[in-house]
C-alpha positions as CSV (number, residue, x, y, z in Angstrom):
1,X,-26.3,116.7,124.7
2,X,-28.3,116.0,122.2
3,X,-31.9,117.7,121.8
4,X,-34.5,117.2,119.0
5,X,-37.0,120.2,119.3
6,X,-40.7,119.9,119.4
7,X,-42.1,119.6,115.6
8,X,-38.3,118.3,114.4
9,X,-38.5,114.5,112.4
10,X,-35.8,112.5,112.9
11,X,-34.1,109.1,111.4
12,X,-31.0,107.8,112.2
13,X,-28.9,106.2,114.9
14,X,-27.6,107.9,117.9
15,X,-25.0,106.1,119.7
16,X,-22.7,107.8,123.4
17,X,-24.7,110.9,123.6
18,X,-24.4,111.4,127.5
19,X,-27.9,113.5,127.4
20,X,-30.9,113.0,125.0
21,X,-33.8,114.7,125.1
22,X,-36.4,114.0,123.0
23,X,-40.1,116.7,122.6
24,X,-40.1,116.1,118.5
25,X,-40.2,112.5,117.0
26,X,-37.5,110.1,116.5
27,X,-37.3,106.9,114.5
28,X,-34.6,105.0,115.0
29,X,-32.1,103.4,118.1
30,X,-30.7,105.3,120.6
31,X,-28.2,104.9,123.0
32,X,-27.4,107.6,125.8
33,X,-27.0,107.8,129.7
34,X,-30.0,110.1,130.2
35,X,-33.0,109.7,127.3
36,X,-36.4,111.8,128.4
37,X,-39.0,111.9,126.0
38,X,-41.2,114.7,126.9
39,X,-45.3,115.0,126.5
40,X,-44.8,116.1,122.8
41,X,-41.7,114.0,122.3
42,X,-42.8,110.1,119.5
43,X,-40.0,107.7,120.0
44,X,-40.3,104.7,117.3
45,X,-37.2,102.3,117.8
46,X,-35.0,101.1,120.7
47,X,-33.7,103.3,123.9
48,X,-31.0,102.2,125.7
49,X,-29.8,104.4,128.3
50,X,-29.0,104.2,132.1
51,X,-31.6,107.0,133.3
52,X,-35.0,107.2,131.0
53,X,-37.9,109.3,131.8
54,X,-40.8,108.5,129.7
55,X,-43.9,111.7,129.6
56,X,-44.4,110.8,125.7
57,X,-45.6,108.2,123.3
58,X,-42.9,105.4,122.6
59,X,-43.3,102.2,120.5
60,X,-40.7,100.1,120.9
61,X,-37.7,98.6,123.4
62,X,-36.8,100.3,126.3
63,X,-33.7,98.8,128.2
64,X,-33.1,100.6,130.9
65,X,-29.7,99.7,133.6
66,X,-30.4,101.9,136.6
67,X,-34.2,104.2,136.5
68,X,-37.1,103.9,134.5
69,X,-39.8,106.6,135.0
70,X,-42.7,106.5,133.3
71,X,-44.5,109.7,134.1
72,X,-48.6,109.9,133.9
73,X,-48.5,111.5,130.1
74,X,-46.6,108.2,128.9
75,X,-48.2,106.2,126.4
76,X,-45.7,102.9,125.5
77,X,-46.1,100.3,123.2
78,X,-44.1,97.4,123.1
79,X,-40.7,95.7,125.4
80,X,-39.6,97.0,128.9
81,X,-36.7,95.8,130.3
82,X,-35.8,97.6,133.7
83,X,-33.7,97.4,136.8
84,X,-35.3,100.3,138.7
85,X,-39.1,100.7,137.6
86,X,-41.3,103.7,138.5
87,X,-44.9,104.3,136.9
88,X,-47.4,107.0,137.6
89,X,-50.5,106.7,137.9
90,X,-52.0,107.5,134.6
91,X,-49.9,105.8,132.3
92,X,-50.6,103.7,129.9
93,X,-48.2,100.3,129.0
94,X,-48.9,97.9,126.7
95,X,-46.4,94.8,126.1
96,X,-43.9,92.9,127.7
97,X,-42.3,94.1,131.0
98,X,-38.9,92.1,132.0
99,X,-37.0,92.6,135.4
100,X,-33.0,92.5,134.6
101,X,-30.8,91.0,136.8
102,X,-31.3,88.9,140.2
103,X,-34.8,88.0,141.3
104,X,-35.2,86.7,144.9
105,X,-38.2,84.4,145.7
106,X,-39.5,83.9,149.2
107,X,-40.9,80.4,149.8
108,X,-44.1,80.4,152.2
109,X,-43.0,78.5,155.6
110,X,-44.9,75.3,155.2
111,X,-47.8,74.7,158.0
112,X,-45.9,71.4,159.6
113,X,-43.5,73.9,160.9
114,X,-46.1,76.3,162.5
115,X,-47.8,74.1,164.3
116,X,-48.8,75.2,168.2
117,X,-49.0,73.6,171.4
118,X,-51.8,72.5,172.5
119,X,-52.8,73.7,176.4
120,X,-54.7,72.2,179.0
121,X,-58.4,74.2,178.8
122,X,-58.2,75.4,182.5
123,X,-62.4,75.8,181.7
124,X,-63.1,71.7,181.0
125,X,-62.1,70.3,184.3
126,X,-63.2,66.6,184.6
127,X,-64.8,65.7,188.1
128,X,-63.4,62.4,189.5
């Protein structure tokens, strides 16, 4: 686990940490299972991490394989790529936001095929 305390500056690369938290600020790359950058936490670099939670600033890339939170506090600059994607209400993201992975489209059924049968109007009866 690897935790950087509130007012603690950091540089550097961190690279199989299974736990990072983050509340002091951090300039650099980072790879870990589990990043959360809390309210106080500054990240300035690239995350890379299977679980992030976002309450913090961050200005950078964020590439996340399985859950993204970004939590009402967050306050990220710059590119998002995501599999899972949660964001609160609140939070402010500014850049480029990429889906990984398979993206299913749904074509619109075309109106030929929706077409209905007319009835006899039992109300219009012609008199012979």
């Amino acid at each position: 686990t690897l935790v950087i305390g509130s007012g603690v500056r950091m540089e550097g690369k961190i690279d199989g940490a299974m736990v990072s938290d983050i509340a002091g600020t951090f300039n650099g790359k980072i790879k870990s299972d589990s990043v959360n950058v809390s309210q106080t936490g500054v990240f300035i670099g690239d995350i890379t991490g299977s679980d992030i939670n976002i309450s913090g600033k961050v200005d950078g890339t964020i590439n996340s394989d399985e859950q993204l939170n970004i939590n009402q506090s967050a306050d990220i600059k710059g590119t998002i790529e995501y599999t899972s994607l949660k964001v609160s209400y609140g939070a402010r993201v500014q850049g480029r936001i990429q889906h990984k992975g398979v993206v299913h489209t749904f074509n619109n059924v075309e109106e030929d095929n929706n077409v209905e049968e007319e009835t006899p109007d039992e109300s219009n009866e012609d008199s012979i």
